[in-house]
C-alpha positions, -999 to +999 in steps of 0.1 A: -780-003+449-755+026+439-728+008+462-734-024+446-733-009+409-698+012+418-683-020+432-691-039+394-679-012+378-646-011+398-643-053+389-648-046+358-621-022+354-591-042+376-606-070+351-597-051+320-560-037+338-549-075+343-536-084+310-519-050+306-498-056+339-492-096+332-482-083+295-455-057+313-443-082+337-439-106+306-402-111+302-390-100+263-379-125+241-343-130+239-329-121+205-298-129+191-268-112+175-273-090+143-265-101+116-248-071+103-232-069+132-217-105+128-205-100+097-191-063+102-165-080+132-158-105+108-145-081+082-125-061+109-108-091+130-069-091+123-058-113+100-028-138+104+002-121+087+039-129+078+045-164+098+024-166+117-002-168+083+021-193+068+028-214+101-018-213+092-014-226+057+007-252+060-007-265+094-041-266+071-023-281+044-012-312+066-046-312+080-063-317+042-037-345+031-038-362+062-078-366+065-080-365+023-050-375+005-039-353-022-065-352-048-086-338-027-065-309-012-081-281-028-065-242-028-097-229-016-101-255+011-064-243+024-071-208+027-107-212+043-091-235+072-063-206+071-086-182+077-071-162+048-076-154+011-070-179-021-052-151-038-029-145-004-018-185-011-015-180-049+009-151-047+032-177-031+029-209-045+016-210-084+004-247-076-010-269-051+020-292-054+043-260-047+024-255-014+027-290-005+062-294-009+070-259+011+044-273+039+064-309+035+099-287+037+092-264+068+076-300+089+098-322+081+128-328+109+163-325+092+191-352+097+212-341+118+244-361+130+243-389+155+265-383+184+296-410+192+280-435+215+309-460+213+289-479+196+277-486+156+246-505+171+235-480+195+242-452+169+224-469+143+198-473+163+196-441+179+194-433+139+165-455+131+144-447+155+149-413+147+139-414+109+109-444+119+094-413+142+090-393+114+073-419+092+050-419+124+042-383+123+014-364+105+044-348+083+053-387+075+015-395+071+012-370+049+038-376+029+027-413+019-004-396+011+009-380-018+032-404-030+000-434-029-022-412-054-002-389-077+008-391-117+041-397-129+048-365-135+035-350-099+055-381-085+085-369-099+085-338-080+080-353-049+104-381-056+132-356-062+117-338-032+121-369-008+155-378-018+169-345-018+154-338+017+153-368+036+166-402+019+203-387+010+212-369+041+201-396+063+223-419+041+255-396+045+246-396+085+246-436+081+283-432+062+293-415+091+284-442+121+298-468+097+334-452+090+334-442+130+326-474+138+352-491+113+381-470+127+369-484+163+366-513+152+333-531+157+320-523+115+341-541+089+358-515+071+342-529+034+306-522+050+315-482+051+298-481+017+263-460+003+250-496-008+246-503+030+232-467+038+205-477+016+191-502+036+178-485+064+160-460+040+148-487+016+138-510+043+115-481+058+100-472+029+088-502+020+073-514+053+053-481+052+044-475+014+043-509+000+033-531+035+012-500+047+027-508+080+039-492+113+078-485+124+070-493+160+100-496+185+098-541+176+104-532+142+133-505+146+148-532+169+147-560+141+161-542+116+188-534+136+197-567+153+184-591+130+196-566+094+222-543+101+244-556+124+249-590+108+258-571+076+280-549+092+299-573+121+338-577+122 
């Protein structure tokens, strides 16, 4: 009788042990960062300085007009994408329209000259294909962004902008293929003149701002064959 009461007793005890030893082995829940934590790295990671915080801005600039057109291109939007401050953007540029321009400047290819291919064709080409690249670039997307949605007055700026930077030097690199090819001889020497440099120009903007259509390689070569050389053949 005395074993069997000792042996109850001793069930009864593992009984009441088990959930204390399935409650150690239990694994702890996994818990995530700390907040305060979070936040305190965020406040000490290096910020982008110099050019490398401006290389930032304007890649977030091109970003914002090419997904949202200008109207929507917001200061704050910039700098958040930037990972930097609004006032860090507004002690450079007093306006969103500076910013874009600077972003537009620093993107933007220059004109550079066209080397001597023995040929006005080839050179012009060589040009054209050149200049329709751009138009096909996010710096070229972004630039008929802003000119399909701003005021006069905004347009303006830009206008002055696009011919200053792009329109006029590509025509003086045209000048110079014409007048190389008129002392070789395949360009009629009256074709050397600004009136026909502004064909290639004109003829490019309108396919993309007006048409809303590609410069693909078929175009370039139409323009070309089937525009420039006809107005320019001996």
């Amino acid at each position: 009788m005395d074993q069997l009461v000792r042996r109850q007793a001793k069930e009864r005890s593992a009984d009441r042990q088990a959930p204390r030893v399935e409650a150690e082995r239990a694994p702890e829940p996994t818990r995530g960062p700390c907040p305060v934590q979070v936040v305190a790295e965020a406040l000490t990671r290096p910020r982008r300085r110099g050019r490398e915080l401006e290389a930032a801005i304007f890649e977030a600039t091109l970003d914002q007009l090419t997904s949202g057109g200008f109207a929507r291109l917001t200061m704050e939007g910039v700098a958040g994408a930037a990972r930097t401050g609004k006032a860090a953007l507004y002690r450079r540029w007093a306006s969103k329209v500076e910013l874009v321009i600077d972003a537009l400047d620093s993107t933007l290819p220059r004109p550079t000259d066209t080397p001597d291919f023995g040929s006005a064709r080839e050179e012009l080409r060589h040009l054209v294909e050149s200049f329709a690249s751009v138009a096909r670039s996010r710096a070229g997307g972004a630039v008929t962004a802003v000119m399909a949605e701003l005021d006069h007055e905004q347009a303006q700026l830009f206008k002055d902008f696009i011919t200053q930077r792009m329109i006029e030097p590509t025509k003086g690199v045209i000048l110079d293929i014409l007048r190389r090819g008129a002392e070789r001889g395949d360009v009629r020497p009256d074709a050397a003149i600004p009136l026909v440099a502004d064909v290639v120009p004109a003829m490019l903007l309108y396919r993309v701002k007006v048409c809303g259509r590609q410069v693909g390689p078929e175009f370039v070569d139409q323009l070309v064959d089937e525009v420039l050389v006809p107005l320019i053949r001996v």
